[in-house]
Every structure is written in structure tokens, then in C-alpha cells.
N, CA, C and O atoms as a MOPAC input file, in Angstrom:
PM7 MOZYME 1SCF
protein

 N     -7.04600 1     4.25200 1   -13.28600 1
 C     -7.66900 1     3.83700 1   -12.04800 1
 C     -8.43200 1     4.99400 1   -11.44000 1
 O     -7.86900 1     6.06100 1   -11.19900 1
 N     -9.81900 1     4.76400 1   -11.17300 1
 C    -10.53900 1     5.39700 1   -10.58100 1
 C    -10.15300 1     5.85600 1    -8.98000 1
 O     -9.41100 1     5.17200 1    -8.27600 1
 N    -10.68000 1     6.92000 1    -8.60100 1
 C    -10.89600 1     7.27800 1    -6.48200 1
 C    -11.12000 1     6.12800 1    -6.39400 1
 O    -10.21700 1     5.38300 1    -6.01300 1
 N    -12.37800 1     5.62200 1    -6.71400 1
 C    -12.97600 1     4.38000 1    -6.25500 1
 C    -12.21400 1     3.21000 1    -6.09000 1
 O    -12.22700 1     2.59700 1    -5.02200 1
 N    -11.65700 1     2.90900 1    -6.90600 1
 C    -10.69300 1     1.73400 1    -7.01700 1
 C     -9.32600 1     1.90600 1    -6.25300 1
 O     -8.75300 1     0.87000 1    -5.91700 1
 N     -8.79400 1     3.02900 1    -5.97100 1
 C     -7.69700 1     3.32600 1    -5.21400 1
 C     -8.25700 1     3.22100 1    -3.53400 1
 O     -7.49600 1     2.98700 1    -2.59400 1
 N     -9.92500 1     3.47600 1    -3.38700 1
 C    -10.47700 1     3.29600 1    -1.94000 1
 C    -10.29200 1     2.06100 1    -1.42400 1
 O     -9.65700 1     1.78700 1    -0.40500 1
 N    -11.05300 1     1.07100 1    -2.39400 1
 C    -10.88300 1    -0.40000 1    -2.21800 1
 C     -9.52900 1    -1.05800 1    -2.14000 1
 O     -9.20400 1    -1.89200 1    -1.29500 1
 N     -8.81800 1    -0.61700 1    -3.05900 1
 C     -7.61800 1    -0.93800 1    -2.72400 1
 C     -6.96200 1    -0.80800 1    -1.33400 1
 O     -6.44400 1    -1.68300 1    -0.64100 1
 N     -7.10700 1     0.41100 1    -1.12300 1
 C     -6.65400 1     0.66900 1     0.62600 1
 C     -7.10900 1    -0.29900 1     1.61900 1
 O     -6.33700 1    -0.83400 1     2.41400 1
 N     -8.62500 1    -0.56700 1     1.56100 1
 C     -9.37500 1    -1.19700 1     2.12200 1
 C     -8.88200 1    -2.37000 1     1.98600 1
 O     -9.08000 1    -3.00900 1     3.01900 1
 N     -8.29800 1    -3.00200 1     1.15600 1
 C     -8.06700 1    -4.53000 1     0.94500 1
 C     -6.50600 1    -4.45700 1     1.39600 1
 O     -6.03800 1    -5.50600 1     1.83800 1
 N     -5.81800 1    -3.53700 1     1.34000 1
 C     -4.39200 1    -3.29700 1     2.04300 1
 C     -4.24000 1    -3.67800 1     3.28200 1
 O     -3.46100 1    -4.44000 1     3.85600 1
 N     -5.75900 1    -2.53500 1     3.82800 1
 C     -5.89500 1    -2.98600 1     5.66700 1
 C     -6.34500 1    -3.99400 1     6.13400 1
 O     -6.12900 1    -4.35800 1     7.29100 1
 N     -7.17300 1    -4.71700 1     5.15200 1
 C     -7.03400 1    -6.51200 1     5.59000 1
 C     -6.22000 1    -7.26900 1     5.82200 1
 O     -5.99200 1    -8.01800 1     6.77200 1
 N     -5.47500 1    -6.93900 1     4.34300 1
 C     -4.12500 1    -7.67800 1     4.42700 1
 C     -3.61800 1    -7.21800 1     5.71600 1
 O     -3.94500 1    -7.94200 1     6.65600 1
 N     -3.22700 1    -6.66000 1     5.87300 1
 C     -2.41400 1    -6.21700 1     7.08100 1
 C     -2.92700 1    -6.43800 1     8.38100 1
 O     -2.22400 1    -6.53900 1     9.38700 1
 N     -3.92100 1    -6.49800 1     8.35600 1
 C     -4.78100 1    -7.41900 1     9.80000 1
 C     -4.42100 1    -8.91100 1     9.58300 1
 O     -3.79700 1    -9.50100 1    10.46500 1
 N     -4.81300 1    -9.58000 1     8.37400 1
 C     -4.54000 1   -10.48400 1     8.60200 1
 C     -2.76700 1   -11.38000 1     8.89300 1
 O     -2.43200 1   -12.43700 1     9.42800 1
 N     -2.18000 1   -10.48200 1     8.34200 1
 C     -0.79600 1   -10.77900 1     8.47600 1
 C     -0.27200 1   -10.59600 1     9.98700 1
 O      0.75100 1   -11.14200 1    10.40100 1
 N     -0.93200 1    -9.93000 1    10.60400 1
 C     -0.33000 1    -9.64500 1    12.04800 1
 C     -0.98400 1   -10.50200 1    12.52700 1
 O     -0.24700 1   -11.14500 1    13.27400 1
 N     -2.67700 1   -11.17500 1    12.53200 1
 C     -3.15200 1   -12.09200 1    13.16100 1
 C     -2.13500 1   -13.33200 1    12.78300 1
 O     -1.56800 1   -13.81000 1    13.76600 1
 N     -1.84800 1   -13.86300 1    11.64300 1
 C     -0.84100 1   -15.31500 1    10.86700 1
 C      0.47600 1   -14.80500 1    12.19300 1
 O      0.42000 1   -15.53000 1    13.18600 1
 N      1.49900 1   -13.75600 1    12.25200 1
 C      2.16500 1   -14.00200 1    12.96800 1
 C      2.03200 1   -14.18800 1    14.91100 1
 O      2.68200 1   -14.70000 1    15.82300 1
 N      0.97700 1   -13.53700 1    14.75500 1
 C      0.56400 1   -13.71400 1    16.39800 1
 C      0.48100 1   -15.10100 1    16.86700 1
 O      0.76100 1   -15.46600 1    18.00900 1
 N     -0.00300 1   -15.99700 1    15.71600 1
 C     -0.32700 1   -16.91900 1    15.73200 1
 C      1.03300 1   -17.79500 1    15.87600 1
 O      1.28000 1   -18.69400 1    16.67900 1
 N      1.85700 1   -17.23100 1    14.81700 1
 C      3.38700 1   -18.43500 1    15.02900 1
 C      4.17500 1   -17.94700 1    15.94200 1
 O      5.24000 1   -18.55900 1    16.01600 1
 N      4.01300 1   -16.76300 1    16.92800 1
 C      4.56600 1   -16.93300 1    17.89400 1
 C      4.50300 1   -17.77400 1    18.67000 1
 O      5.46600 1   -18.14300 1    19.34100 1
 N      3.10300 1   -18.35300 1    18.75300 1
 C      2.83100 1   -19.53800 1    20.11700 1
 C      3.36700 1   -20.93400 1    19.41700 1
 O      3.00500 1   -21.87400 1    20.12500 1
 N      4.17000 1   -21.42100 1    18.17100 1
 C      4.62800 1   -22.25900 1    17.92500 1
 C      5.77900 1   -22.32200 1    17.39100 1
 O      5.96300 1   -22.45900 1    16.18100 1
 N      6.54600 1   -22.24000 1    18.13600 1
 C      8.13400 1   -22.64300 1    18.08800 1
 C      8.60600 1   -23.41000 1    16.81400 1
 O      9.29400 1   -22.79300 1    16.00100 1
 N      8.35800 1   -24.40700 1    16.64000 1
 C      8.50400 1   -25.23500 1    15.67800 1
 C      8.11400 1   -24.45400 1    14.16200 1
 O      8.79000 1   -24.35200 1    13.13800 1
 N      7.16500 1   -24.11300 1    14.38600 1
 C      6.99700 1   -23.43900 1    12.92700 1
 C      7.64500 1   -21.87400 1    12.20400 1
 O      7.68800 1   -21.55000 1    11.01800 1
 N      8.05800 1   -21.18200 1    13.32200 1
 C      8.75600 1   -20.54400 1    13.70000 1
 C     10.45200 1   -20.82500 1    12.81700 1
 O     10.93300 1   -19.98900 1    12.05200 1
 N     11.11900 1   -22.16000 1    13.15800 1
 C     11.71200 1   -22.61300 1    12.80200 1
 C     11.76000 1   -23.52800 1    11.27100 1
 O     12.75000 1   -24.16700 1    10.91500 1
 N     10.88400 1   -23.46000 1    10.73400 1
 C     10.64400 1   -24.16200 1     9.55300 1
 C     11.23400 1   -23.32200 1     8.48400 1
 O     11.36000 1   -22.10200 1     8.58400 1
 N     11.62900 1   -24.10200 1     7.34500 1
 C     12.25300 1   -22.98200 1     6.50200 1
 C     11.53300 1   -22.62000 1     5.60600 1
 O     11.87300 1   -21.63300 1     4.95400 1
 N     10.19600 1   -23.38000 1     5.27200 1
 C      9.27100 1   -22.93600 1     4.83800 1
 C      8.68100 1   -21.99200 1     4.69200 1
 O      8.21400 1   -21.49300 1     3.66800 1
 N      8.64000 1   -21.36200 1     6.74900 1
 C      7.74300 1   -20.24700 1     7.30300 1
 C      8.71100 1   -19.32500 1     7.08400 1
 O      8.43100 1   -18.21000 1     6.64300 1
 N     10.29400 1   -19.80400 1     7.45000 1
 C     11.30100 1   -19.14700 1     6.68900 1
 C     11.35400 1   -17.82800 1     5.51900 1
 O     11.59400 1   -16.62100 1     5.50600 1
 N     10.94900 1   -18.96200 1     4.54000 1
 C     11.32900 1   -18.23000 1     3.19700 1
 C      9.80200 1   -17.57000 1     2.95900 1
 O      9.66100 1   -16.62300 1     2.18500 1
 N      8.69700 1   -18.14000 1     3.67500 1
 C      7.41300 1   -16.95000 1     3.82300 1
 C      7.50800 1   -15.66000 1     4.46200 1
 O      6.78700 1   -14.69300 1     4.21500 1
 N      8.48400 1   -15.71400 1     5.33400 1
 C      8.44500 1   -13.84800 1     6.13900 1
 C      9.39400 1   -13.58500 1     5.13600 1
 O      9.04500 1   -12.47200 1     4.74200 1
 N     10.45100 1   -13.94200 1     4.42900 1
 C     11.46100 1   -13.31100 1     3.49700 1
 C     10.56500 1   -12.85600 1     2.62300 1
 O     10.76300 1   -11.66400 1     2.39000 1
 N      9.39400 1   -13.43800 1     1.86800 1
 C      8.73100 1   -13.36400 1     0.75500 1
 C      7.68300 1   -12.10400 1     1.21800 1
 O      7.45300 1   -11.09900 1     0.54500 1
 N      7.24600 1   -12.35600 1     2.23600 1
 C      6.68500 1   -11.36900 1     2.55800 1
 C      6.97100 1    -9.90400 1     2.94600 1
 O      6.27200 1    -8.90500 1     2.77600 1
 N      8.51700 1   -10.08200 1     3.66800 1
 C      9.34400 1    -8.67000 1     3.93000 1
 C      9.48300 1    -8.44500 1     2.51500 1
 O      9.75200 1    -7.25000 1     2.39400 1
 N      9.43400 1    -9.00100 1     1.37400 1
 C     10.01600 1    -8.03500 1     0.09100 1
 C      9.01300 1    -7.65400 1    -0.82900 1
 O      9.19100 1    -6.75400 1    -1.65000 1
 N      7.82900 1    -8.38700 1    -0.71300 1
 C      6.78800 1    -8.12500 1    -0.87800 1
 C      5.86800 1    -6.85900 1    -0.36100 1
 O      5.00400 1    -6.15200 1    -0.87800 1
 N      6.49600 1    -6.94000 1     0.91400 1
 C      5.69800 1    -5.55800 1     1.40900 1
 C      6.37500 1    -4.30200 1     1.20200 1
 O      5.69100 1    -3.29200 1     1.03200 1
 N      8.02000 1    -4.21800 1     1.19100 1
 C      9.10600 1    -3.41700 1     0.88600 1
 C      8.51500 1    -2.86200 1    -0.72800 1
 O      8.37100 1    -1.73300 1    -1.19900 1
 N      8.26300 1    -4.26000 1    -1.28400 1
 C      7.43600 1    -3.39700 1    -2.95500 1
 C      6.53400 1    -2.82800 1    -3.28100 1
 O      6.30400 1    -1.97200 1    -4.13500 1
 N      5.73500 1    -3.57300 1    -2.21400 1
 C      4.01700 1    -2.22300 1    -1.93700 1
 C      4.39900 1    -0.82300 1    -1.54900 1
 O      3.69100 1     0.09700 1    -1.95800 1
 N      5.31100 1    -0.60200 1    -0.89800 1
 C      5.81500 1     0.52700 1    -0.08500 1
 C      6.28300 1     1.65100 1    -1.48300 1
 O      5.99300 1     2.76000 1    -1.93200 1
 N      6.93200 1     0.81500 1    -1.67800 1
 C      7.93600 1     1.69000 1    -2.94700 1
 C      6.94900 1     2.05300 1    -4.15800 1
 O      7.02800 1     2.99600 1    -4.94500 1
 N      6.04900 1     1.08700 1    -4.08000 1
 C      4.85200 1     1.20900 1    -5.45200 1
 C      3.78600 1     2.17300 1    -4.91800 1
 O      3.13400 1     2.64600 1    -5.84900 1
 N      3.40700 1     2.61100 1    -3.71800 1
 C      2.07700 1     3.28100 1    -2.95200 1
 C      3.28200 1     4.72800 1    -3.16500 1
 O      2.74800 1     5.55300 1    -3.90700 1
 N      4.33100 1     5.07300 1    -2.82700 1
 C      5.30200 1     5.88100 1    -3.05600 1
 C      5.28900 1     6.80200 1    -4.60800 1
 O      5.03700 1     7.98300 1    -4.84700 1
 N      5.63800 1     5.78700 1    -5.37800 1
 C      5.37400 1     6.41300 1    -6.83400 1
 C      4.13000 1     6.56000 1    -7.50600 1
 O      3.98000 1     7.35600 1    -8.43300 1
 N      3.07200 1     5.68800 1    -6.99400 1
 C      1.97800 1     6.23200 1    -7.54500 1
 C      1.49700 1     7.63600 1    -6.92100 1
 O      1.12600 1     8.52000 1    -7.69500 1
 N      1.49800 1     7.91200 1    -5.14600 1
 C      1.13800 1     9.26400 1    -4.71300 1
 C      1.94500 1     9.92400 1    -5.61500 1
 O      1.35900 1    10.09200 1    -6.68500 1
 N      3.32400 1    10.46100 1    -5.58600 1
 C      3.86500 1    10.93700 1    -6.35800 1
 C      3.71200 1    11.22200 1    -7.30800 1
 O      3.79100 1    12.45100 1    -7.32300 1
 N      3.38300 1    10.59800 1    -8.91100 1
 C      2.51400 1    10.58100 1    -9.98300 1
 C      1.05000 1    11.41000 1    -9.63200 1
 O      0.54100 1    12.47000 1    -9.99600 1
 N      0.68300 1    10.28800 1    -8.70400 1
 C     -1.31600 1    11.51700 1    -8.67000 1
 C     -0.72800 1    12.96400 1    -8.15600 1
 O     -0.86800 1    13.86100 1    -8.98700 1
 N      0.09700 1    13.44800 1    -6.55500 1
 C      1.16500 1    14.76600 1    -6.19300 1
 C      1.13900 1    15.67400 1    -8.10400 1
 O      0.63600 1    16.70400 1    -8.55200 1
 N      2.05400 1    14.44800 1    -8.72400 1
 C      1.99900 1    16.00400 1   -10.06500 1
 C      1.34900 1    16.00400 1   -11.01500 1
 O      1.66800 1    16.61700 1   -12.03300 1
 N      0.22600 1    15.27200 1   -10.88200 1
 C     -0.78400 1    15.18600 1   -11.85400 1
 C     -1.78100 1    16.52300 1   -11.57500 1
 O     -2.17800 1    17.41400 1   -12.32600 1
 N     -2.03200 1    16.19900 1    -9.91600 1
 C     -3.08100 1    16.80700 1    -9.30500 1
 C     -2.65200 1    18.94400 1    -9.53900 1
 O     -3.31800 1    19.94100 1    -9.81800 1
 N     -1.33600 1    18.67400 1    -9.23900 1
 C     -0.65000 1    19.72100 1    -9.74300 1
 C     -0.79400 1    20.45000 1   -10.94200 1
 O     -0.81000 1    21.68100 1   -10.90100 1
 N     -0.91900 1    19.72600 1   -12.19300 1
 C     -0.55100 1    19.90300 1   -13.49600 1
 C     -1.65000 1    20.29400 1   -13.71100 1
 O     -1.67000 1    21.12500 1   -14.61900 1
 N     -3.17100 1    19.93600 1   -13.02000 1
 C     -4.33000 1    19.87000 1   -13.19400 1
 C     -4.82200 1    21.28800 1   -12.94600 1
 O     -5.56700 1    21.83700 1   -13.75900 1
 N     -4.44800 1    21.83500 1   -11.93100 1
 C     -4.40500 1    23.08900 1   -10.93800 1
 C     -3.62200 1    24.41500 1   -11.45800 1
 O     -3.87100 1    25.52400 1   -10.98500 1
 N     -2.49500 1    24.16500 1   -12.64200 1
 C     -1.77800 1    25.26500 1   -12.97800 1
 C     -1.93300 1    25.13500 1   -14.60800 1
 O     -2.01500 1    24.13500 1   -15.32100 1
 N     -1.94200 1    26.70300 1   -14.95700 1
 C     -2.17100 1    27.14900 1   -16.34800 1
 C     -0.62900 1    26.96000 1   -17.27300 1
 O      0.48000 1    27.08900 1   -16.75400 1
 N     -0.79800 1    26.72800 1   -18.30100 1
 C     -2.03400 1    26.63300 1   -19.36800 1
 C     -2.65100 1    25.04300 1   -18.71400 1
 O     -3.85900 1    25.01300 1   -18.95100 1
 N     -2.33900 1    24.14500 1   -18.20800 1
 C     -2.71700 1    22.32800 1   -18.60700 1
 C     -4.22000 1    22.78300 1   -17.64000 1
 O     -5.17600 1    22.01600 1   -17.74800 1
 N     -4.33400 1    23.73900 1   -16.93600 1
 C     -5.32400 1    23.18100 1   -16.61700 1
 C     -6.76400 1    23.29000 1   -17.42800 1
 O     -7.77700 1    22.60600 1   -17.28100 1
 N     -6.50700 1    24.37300 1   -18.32200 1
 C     -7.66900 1    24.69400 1   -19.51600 1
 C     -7.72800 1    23.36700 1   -20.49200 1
 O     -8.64400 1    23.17900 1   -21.29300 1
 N     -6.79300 1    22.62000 1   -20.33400 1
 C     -6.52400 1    21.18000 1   -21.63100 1
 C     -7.30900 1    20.04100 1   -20.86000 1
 O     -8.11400 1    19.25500 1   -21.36000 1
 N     -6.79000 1    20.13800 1   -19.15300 1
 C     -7.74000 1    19.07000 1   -18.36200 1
 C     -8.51000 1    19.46600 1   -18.15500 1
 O     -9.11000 1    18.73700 1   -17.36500 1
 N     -9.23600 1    20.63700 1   -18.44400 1
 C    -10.52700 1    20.63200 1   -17.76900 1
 C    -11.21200 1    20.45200 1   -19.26300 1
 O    -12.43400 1    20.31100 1   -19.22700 1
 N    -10.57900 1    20.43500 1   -20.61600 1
 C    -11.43900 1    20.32700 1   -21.51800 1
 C    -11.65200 1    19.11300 1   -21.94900 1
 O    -12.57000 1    18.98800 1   -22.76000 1
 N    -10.89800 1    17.90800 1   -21.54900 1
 C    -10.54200 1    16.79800 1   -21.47300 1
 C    -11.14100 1    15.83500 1   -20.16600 1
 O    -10.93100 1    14.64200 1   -19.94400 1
 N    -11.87700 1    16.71900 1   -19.47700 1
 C    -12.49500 1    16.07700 1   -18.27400 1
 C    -11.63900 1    15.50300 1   -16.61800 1
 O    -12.00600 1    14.93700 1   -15.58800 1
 N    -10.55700 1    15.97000 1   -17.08200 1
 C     -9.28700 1    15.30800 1   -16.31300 1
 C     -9.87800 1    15.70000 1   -14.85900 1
 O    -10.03800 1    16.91700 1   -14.76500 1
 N    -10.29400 1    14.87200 1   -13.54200 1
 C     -9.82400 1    15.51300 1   -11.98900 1
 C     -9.48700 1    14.87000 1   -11.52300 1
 O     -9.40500 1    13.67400 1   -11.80000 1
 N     -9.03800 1    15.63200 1   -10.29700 1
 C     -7.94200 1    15.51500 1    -9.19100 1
 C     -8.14800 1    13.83900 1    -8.50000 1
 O     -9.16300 1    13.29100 1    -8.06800 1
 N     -6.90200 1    13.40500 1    -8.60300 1
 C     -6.99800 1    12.07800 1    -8.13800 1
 C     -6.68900 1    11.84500 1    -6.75700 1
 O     -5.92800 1    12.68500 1    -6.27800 1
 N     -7.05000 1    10.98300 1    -6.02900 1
 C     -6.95500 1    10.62000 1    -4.69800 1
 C     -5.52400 1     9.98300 1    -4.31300 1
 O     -4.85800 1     9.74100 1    -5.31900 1
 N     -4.86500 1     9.64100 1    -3.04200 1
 C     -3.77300 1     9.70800 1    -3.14500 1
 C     -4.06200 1     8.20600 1    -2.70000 1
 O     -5.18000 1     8.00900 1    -2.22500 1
 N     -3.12900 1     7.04600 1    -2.80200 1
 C     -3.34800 1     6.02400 1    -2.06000 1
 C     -3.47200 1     5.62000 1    -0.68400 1
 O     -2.95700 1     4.51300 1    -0.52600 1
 N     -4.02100 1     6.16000 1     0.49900 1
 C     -3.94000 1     6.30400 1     1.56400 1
 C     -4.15000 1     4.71800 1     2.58700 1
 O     -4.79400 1     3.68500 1     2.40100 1
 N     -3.35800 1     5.14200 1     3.54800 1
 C     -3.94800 1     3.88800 1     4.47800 1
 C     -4.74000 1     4.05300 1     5.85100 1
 O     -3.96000 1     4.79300 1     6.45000 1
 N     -5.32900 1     3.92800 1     6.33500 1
 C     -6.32100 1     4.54900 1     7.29300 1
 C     -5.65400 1     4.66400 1     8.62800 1
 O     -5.60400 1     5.77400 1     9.15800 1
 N     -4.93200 1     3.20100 1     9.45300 1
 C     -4.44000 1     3.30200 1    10.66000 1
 C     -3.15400 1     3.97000 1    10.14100 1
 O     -2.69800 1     3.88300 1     9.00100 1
 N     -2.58300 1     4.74900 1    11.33000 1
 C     -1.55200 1     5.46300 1    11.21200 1
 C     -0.57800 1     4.38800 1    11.35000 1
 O      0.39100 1     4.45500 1    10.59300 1
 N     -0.63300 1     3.51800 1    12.07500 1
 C      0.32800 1     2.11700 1    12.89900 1
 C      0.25300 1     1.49600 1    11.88400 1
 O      1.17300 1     0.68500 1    11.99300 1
 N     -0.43200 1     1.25200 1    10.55800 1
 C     -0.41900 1     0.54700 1     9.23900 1
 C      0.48500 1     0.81000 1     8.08500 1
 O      0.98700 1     0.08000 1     7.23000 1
 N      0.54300 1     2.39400 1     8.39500 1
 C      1.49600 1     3.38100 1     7.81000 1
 C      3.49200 1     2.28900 1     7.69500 1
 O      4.31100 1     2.35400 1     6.77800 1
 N      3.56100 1     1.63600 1     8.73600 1
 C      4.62900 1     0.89900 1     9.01700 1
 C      4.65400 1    -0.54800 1     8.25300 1
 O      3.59300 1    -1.17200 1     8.26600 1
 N      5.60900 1    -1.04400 1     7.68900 1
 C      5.39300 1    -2.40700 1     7.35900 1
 C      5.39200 1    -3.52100 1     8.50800 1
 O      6.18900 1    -3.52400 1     9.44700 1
 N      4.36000 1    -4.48800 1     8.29400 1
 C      4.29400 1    -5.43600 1     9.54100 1
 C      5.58300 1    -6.43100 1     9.90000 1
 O      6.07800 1    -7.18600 1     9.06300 1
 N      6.02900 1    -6.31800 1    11.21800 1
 C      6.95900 1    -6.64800 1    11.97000 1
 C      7.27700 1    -8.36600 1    10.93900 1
 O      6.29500 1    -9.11000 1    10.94000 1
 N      8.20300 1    -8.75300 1    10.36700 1
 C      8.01200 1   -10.31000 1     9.84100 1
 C      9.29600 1   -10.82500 1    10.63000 1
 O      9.67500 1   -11.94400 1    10.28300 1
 N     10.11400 1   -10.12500 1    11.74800 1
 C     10.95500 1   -11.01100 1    12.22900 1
 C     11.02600 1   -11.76400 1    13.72000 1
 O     10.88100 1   -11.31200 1    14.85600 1
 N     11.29600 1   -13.02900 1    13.25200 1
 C     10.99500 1   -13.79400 1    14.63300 1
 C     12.12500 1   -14.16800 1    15.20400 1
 O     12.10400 1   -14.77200 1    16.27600 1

């Protein structure tokens, strides 16, 4: 995976995440749905869903952390630089308040 593709990715993270806070803003003003077990087992799906993005954005920085490393210290870095290897971008998220997983309990 390219910078590039790890940018977009972010970018499509912070949608998601706009849009998920707009969907619950929204079932606050309806009680009833609120109560459905439907919408139920959607914030469950979604709290573990986002708990796995978390843990997965985690090990990939980590991975690029000792790549970017490996890249930077001798001998590997004479092998990546002959090999074309650079420094990869970390998966970042832009709002700091995004940094948090979105609130799914009602």
C-alpha cells in the first residue's frame, strides 16, 4: 500500500465517522428505534467493528514505526535504498476528537 492509498483511506475513515455520528444524532430523536433490536445488534456490530479498526490502524503504524526504522539504520538501509524501499506514512486521522471511537451507546 502506497502514502497515497493510506491518505484516502484516512479520508474515507473521517467520513465514516461523520457519518456515523450524524445516523446516531439522528436515533436519538426516536425512541422507538432506539429500542429495536435490530438498531440493537447495529451499535453492537458497529462497537466491534470499530474496536477492529482501532486494533488494525494500531498494528499497521507499528509495522510502518519499524519499517521506517529499519529503513533509517545500517546495514538495511544500503539494501532499501538499493531496492527503492521509502519511508511510509503512518495511518493518521485528522480530527483529534476522531482519534476516539464514536459514542454507539444509547
Amino acid at each position: 500500500m502506497g502514502a497515497g492509498n493510506m491518505k484516502e483511506r484516512g479520508e474515507a475513515e473521517n467520513a465514516l465517522s461523520q457519518t456515523l455520528k450524524t445516523l446516531f444524532a439522528v436515533a436519538e430523536n426516536y425512541p422507538q428505534l432506539k429500542a429495536s433490536e435490530n438498531f440493537l445488534e447495529l451499535q453492537r456490530e458497529l462497537s466491534d467493528t470499530e474496536n477492529k479498526v482501532q486494533a488494525a490502524r494500531r498494528f499497521y503504524n507499528g509495522n510502518i514505526r519499524d519499517l521506517n526504522t529499519k529503513i533509517e539504520s545500517f546495514p538495511a538501509n544500503m539494501i532499501a535504498g538499493m531496492f527503492g524501499f521509502k519511508q511510509m506514512e503512518f495511518f493518521e486521522i485528522e480530527e483529534a476528537a476522531e482519534r476516539q471511537a464514536p459514542k454507539v451507546s444509547f
